[in-house]
C-alpha positions in Angstrom: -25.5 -32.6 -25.2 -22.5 -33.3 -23.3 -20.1 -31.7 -26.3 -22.4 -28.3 -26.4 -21.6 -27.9 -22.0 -17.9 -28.9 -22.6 -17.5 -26.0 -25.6 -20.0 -23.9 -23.2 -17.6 -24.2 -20.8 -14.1 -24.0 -22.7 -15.7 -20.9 -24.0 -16.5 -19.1 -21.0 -13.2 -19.7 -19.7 -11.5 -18.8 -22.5 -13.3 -14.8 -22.1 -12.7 -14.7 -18.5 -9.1 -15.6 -19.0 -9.1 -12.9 -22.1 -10.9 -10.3 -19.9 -8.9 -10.6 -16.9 -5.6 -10.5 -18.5 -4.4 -7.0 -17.8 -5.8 -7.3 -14.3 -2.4 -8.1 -12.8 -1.0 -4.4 -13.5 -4.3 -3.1 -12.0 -3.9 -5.0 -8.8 -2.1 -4.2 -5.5 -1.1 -6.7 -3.1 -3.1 -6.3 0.1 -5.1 -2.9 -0.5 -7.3 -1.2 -2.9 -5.9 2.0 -3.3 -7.3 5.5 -4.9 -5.4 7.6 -6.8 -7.5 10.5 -6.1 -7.8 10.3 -2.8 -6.1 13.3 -1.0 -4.4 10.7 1.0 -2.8 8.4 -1.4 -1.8 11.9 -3.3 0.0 12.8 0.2 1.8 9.7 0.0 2.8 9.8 -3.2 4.4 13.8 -2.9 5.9 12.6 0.9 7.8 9.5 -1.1 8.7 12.5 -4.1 10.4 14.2 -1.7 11.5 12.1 1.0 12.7 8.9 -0.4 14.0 6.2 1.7 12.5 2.9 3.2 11.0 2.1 6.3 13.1 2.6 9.4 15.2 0.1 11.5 14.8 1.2 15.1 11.6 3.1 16.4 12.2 4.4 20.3 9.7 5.5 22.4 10.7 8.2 24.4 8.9 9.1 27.7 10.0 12.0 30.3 9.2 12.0 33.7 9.0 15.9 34.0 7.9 17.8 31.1 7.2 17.1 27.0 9.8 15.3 25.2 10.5 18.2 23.4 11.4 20.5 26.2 14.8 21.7 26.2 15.8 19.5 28.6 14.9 16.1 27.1 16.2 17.1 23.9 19.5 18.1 25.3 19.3 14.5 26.9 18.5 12.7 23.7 21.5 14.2 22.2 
C-alpha cells in the first residue's frame, strides 16, 4: 500500500513539474499584466518611442505667485 502512495505521489509531481514548465516565460516578476489592456498597450507605444530608463533626479517645483508654467517660473527654471 505504501509503494502505490509513493508512485501516486512521484507521479503527480512528475505532471505538475511537466505542466508547469513553460510557466517561467509566462510570468512577470511582481504584476500580472494584460496585453490588451489599453494601458499596458500605452506603455508599450510610450517605451517604442521614447526609450530610456527611469530618471535620476525628480524636483518638485513650487511658485509662490502663479503656475509653474508661467513665463516667469519658467524663465527662472532656466
Amino acid at each position: 500500500m505504501l509503494r502505490r502512495r509513493g508512485w501516486v505521489l512521484m507521479t503527480a509531481l512528475l505532471l505538475i513539474v511537466l505542466a508547469g514548465r513553460d510557466a517561467g516565460d509566462k510570468l512577470v516578476s511582481g504584476a500580472y499584466l494584460d496585453p490588451s489592456a489599453e494601458s499596458q498597450q500605452a506603455a508599450e507605444v510610450l517605451t517604442r518611442h521614447f526609450p530610456g530608463g527611469p530618471p535620476n533626479l525628480v524636483l518638485i517645483v513650487e511658485t509662490s505667485t502663479g503656475t509653474v508654467d508661467s513665463p516667469d517660473a519658467v524663465q527662472s527654471g532656466r
